[in-house]
C-alpha positions in Angstrom: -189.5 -11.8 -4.3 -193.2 -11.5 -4.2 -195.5 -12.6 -7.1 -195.2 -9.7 -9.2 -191.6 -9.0 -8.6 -190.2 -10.4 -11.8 -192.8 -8.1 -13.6 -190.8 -4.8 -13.6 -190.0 -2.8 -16.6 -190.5 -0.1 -18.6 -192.1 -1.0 -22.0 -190.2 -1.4 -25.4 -192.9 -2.4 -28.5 -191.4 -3.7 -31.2 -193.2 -5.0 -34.4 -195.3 -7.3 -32.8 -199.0 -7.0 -31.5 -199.0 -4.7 -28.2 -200.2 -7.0 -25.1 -203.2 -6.0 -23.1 -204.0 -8.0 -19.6 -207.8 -7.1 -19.2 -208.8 -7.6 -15.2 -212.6 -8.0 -15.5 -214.6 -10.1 -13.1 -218.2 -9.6 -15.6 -217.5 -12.2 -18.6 -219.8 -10.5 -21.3 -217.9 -7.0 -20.6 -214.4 -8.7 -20.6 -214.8 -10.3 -23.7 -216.7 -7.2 -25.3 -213.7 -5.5 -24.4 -211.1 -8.4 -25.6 -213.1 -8.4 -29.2 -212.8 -4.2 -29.1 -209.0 -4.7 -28.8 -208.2 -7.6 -31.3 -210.2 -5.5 -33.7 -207.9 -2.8 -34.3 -204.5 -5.1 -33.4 -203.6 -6.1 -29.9 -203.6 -9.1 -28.3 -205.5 -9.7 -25.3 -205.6 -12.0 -22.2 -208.6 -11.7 -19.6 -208.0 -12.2 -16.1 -212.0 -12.4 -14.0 -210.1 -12.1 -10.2 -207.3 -10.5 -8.4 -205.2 -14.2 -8.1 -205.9 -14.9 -11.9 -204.8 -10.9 -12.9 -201.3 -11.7 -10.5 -201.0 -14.9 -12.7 -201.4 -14.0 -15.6 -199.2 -10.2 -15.1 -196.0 -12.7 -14.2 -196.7 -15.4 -17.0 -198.0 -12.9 -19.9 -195.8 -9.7 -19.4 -198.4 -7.0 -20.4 -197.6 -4.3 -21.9 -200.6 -2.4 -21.0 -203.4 -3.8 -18.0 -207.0 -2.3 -18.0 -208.2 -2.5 -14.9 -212.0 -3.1 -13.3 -212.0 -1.9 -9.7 -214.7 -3.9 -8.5 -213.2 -7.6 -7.7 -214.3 -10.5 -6.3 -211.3 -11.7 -4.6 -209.8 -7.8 -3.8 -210.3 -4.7 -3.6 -209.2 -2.9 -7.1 -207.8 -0.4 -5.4 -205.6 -2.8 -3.7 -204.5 -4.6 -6.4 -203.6 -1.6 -7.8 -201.5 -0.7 -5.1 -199.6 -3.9 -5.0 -199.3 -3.6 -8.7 -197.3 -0.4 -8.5 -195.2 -1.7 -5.9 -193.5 -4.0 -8.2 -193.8 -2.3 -11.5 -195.1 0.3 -13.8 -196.3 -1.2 -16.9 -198.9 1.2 -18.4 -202.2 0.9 -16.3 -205.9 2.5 -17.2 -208.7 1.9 -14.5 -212.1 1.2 -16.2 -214.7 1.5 -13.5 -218.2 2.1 -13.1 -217.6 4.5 -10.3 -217.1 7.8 -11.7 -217.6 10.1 -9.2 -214.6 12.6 -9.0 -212.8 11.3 -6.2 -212.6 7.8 -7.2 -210.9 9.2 -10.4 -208.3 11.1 -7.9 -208.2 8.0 -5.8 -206.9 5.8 -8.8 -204.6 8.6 -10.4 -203.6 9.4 -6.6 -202.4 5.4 -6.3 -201.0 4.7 -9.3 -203.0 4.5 -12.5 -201.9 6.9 -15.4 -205.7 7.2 -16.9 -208.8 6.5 -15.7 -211.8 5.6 -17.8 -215.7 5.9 -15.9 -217.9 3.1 -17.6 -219.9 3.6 -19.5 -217.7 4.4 -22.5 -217.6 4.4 -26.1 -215.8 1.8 -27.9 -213.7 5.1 -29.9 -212.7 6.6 -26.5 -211.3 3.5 -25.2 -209.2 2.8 -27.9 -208.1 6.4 -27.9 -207.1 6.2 -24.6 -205.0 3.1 -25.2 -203.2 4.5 -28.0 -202.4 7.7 -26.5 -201.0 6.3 -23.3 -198.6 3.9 -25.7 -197.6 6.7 -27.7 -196.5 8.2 -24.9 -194.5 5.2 -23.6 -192.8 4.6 -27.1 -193.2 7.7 -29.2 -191.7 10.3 -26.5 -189.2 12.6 -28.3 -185.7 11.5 -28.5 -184.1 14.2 -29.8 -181.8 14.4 -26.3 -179.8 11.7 -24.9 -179.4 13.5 -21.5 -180.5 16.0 -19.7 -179.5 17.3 -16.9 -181.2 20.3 -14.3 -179.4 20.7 -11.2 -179.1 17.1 -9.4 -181.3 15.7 -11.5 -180.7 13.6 -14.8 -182.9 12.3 -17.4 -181.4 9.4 -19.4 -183.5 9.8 -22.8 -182.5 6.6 -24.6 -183.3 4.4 -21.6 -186.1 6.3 -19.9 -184.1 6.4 -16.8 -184.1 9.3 -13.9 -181.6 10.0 -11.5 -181.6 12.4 -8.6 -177.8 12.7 -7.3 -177.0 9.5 -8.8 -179.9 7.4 -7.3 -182.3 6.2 -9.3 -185.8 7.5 -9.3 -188.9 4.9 -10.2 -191.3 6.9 -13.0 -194.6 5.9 -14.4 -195.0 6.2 -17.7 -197.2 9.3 -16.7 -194.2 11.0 -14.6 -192.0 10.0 -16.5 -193.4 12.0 -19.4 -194.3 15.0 -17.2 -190.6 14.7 -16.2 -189.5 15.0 -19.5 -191.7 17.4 -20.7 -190.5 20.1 -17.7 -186.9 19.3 -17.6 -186.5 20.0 -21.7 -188.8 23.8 -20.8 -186.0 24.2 -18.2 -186.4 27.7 -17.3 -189.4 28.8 -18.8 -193.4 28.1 -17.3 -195.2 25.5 -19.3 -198.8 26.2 -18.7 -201.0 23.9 -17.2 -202.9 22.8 -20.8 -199.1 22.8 -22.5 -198.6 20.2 -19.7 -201.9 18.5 -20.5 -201.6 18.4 -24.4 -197.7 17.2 -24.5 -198.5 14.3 -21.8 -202.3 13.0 -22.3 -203.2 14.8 -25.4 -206.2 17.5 -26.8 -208.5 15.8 -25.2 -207.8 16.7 -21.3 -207.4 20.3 -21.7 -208.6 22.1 -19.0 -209.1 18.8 -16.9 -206.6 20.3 -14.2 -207.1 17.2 -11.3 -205.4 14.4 -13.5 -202.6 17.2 -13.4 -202.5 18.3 -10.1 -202.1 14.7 -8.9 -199.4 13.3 -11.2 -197.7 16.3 -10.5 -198.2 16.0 -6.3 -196.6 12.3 -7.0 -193.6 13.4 -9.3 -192.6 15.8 -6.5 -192.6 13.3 -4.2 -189.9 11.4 -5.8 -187.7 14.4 -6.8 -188.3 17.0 -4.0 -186.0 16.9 -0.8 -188.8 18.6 0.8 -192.5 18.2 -1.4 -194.5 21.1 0.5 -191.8 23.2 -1.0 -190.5 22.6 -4.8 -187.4 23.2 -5.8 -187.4 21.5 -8.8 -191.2 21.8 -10.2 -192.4 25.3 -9.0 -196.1 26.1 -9.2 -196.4 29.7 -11.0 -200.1 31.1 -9.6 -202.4 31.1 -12.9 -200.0 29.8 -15.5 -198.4 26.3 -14.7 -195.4 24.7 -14.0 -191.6 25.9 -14.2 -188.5 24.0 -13.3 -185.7 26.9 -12.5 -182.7 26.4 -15.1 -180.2 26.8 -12.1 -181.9 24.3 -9.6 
């Protein structure tokens, strides 16, 4: 198992202090950011490389990472990569590139927000608090739900596609949800943005577009051409009732 095999979950809070791993390699931003955080009620650990972030992800158990992509020791990017390929714990890049395709780049490998520097201390926390409500606060109202061959285990955030399971983000996994419980009907493209990253995205397609690209690549026999999340010209997203 490599280093960051044991840190694979999906995240439960409880009553206690949420747990933020911040990778930041410049000291005054890092602990800016660590005082921003215990301020309104996490706890924070800072991690300044790649080897110290790997460390501390296996010995802390985040529940949340904010990641900075520009690394002494590696590539952000990379690290995020090798990140995902061991778990999914909620992750928000924080970088000072923010041109548009570095944004796609991050969503593309992985991260569910992204977060161009520099930023106000109220959109940062906003941005934590809605990706956590989305990991904790997603309706229960089902217990199962089933389109076609695929299956969505509400209590415990689990997907299935003919009885195999399927490895969601938080981000997918909420996109999932969101389209399998409009079975049948479109759910237009800001429905989609509002019920899975909040008022605030409306109209910001991309971040769509690429979570979406990624779900169907877990679910879809054949990507190029849905089956399960159809694109309806103008309008959105449907998932047929009768998949």
């Amino acid at each position: 198992m490599s280093a960051l095999g044991g840190i694979f979950r999906m995240v439960s809070v409880a009553a206690r202090p949420l747990n933020i791993l911040i990778i930041e390699d410049h000291a005054d931003m890092a602990e800016t950011l660590a005082d921003l955080l215990e301020t309104v009620g996490y706890q924070t650990h800072i991690a300044d490389s790649a080897e110290v972030a790997v460390e501390r992800m296996t010995v802390e158990m985040p529940d949340l990472i904010l990641l900075d992509l520009g690394l002494p020791d590696m590539d952000g990017m990379a690290l995020l990569g090798k990140v995902r390929a061991n778990s999914f714990v909620p992750l928000i890049v924080v970088s000072g590139a923010g041109k548009d395709r570095d944004r796609v780049n991050a969503l593309e490998n992985g991260a569910d927000d992204y977060i161009a520097k520099p930023f106000s201390n109220a959109e940062l926390v906003a941005r934590v608090r809605a990706l956590m409500r989305r990991v904790d606060l997603m309706p229960q109202s089902d217990t199962r739900i089933i389109v076609g061959r695929l299956e969505l285990d509400i209590p415990h955030r689990r997907a299935t596609m003919r009885g195999k399971k399927i490895h969601l983000t938080p981000i997918e996994y909420a996109l999932l949800h969101t389209l399998m419980r409009n079975a049948g009907g479109v759910v237009t493209y800001n429905e989609l943005l509002r019920a899975v990253w909040g008022d605030g995205y409306t109209g910001d397609f991309s971040v769509l577009r690429v979570n979406i690209s990624r779900l169907r690549q877990k679910i879809e026999d054949d990507p190029r051409t849905p089956m399960y999340i159809v694109t309806v010209p103008g309008q959105g997203y449907q998932m047929p009732a009768g998949t």
